[in-house]
C-alpha angles and dihedrals in degrees: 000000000000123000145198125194118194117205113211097179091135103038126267132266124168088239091060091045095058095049083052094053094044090044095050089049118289106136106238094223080069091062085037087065107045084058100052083048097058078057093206095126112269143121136186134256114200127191155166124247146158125228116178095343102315140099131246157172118250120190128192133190113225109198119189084333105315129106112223115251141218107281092230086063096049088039095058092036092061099038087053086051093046089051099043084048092054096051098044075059090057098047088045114029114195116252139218110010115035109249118201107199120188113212099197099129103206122184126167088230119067092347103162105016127179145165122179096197130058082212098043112118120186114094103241131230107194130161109175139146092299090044109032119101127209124199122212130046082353095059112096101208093171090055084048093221110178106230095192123225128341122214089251091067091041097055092050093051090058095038073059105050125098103242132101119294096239085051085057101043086053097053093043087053086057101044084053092051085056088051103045087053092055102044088048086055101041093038087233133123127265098247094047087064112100118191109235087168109358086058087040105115099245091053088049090043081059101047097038082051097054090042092060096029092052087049088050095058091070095217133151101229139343112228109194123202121236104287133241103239093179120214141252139053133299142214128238127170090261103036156315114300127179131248135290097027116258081253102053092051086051095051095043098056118137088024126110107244128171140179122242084199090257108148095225151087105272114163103041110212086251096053091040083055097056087052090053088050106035110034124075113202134338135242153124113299107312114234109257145142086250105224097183143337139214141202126209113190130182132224099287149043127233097207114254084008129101104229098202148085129244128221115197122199117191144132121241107272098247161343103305103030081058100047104038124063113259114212135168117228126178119240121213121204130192137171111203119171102161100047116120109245092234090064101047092057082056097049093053087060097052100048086050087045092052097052107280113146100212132352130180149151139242126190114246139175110232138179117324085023089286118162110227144162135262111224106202118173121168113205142173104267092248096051089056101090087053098044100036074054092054095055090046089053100046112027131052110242119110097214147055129194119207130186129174111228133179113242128195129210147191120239102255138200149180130237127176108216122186125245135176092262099039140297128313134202114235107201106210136197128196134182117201087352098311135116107249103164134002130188135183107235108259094214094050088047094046090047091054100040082053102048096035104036099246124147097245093230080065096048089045097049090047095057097049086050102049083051087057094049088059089050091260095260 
């Protein structure tokens, strides 16, 4: 199986994705491509750089001649001109009719920039609620805003493009992530979300591009660490807002996140989209054989800190990495030396009940020579918190420990075989194509030694015989 792992140890952003797809072996003509196909006006820059000691690829979008630029720029740009416009109004108030002018400024491109740091390097592709429109009761003809780009247009700007149909599957499912995020926050409809910067060109020159890039790898499946989000607060033109953006924490739900302490804005909503779509699953490092690497950076360094993104490529590292299924499952532990054994009985069922896999108990001799007893309970990573609640609820103990661990596991089936007394279940496992292990279903073989008399090992021995006779395949 090949495999890419994406590092996101200093945040994501679309414009570092696509440095770390054309440094880990994506010809760039094929992101070239995909740009001149949109047909909005764009073309790539791509550069090499260096952030913290490393190199790196840099990409930059270029739109009717112009590069695009970093949002606190273009936040405080357009502040100073409302202002100076304002004041001009004062100095020379309008005569004769009253003339209401709105100076919102909204352009498709760049609408509702912002950078918290003025080190702070990723382009940002926000639409929040200064920068969100809404068609609709909502939308003020008479005041002529300009709400941007709905999904509908989008989508037909990518059916149109000239790139493969699974490329453009991928970027409208993006788009649509985007989308989702912002209705859910604004309690609005999907349709109702217009993109004044996510629908901007150079956003949809990033997501059309990882669509296609991430396609152009050839790998099986891209697996993403847990992501820097980074901390503080962060200027737009209409407002603080916190980080990360209302979006990205909607977007980035069920996936582990943490902060390096870094006050700034670290995975944009666009770049916490591609990871939705594109990734799929999290976790440490994958076991692999690596083939090549790549690095994507942004415009600017965080001193003593990498700004940039890596891409792994690799194959698993053998045989049976390769040919069994590799999953992480969270493992609870618990000691308990003054629960009633009644309750802890009870306690097994419910923790099997509630979605464990597996729980059980070993003897062990704990502090002031007390005997006590082990919990165990493995679990799949998003069951934990209930679980981990469960044990707090119903046992005594007034800690749980939790680790995350990489199982592997054979590829299984099930197979009904016939025997004298009704049919069984044979639960097979196989590793490359071939049986390994094979088991009669307990329940089934209890059920039919109760209702028919049997001792349960016959039943048992006549199940897994009855599988042999019919080659056991």
């Amino acid at each position: 199986m090949r495999i890419a792992y994406l590092e996101c140890f200093s945040g994501m952003s679309g414009d570092m994705f696509l440095g770390a797809l054309i440094d880990a072996g994506v010809p760039p003509r094929v992101l070239e491509d995909a740009v001149a196909a949109l047909g909005v006006g764009a073309r790539l820059e791509i550069s090499r750089v260096v952030r913290s000691g490393i190199s790196a690829t840099k990409v930059d979008v270029w739109v009717d001649g112009q590069k695009d630029s970093p949002r606190d720029a273009q936040t405080r740009q357009r502040i100073r001109h409302i202002e100076q416009k304002a004041l001009r109004n004062l100095q020379n108030p309008p005569t004769g009719t009253h003339q209401h002018t709105h100076e919102h400024e909204h352009k498709d491109h760049d609408d509702h920039g912002h950078h918290p740091h003025p080190d702070h390097e990723h382009r940002h592709e926000h639409a929040h609620s200064s920068g969100i429109g809404v068609s609709g009761a909502e939308a003020h003809a008479p005041h002529e805003h300009s709400h941007g780009r709905g999904l509908t247009e989008i989508r037909q700007i990518i059916g149109k493009a000239g790139i493969s149909d699974t490329a453009k599957k991928t970027a409208v499912a993006i788009f649509e992530a985007l989308g989702a995020a912002e209705a859910r926050i604004h309690a609005t409809s999907i349709d109702q979300v217009h993109f004044h910067e996510v629908g901007a060109v150079d956003a949809m020159v990033d997501i059309v591009c990882a669509a296609v890039g991430a396609e152009t790898l050839g790998v099986d499946k891209i697996i993403c660490s847990p992501l820097n989000v980074g901390g503080g607060m962060v200027q737009c033109a209409h407002g603080t807002i916190p980080v990360p953006a209302p979006a990205t924490v909607e977007l980035l739900k069920d996936a582990p996140v943490y902060s390096s302490g870094l006050q700034a804005e670290l995975v944009t909503p666009t770049g916490a989209a591609i990871v939705k779509t594109l990734a799929s699953g999290f976790g440490a490092f994958p076991e692999m054989r690596i083939d090549k690497s790549g690095y994507g950076a942004g415009s600017r360094e965080f001193p003593g800190h990498p700004n940039v993104v890596r891409l792994t490529i690799g194959e698993g590292a053998s045989v049976l990495a390769a040919k069994t299924a590799a999953e992480t499952l969270t493992v609870l532990e618990a000691n308990l030396d003054d629960l009633n054994p009644q309750v802890f009985g009870y306690v097994m069922d419910r923790l099997l009940a509630e979605g464990a896999l597996d729980a059980f108990a070993m003897p062990v001799q704990m502090k002031k020579n007390r005997p006590g007893t082990l919990l165990t309970v493995l679990c799949k990573p998003e069951d934990a918190g209930k679980l981990t609640q469960l044990i707090f609820t119903e046992t005594t103990t007034l800690g749980v420990r939790r680790r995350d661990e990489i199982r592997q596991t054979l590829a299984r089936r099930w197979q009904n075989v016939c025997t004298q007394w009704g049919e069984v279940r044979i639960k097979i496992a196989s590793m490359n194509g071939t049986v390994t292990n094979y088991a009669p279903e307990y329940e089934d073989c209890r059920r039919i030694a109760a209702e028919h008399h049997v001792p349960l090992k016959t039943v048992m021995q006549e199940a897994a015989r009855a599988f042999t006779n019919i080659g056991g395949k």
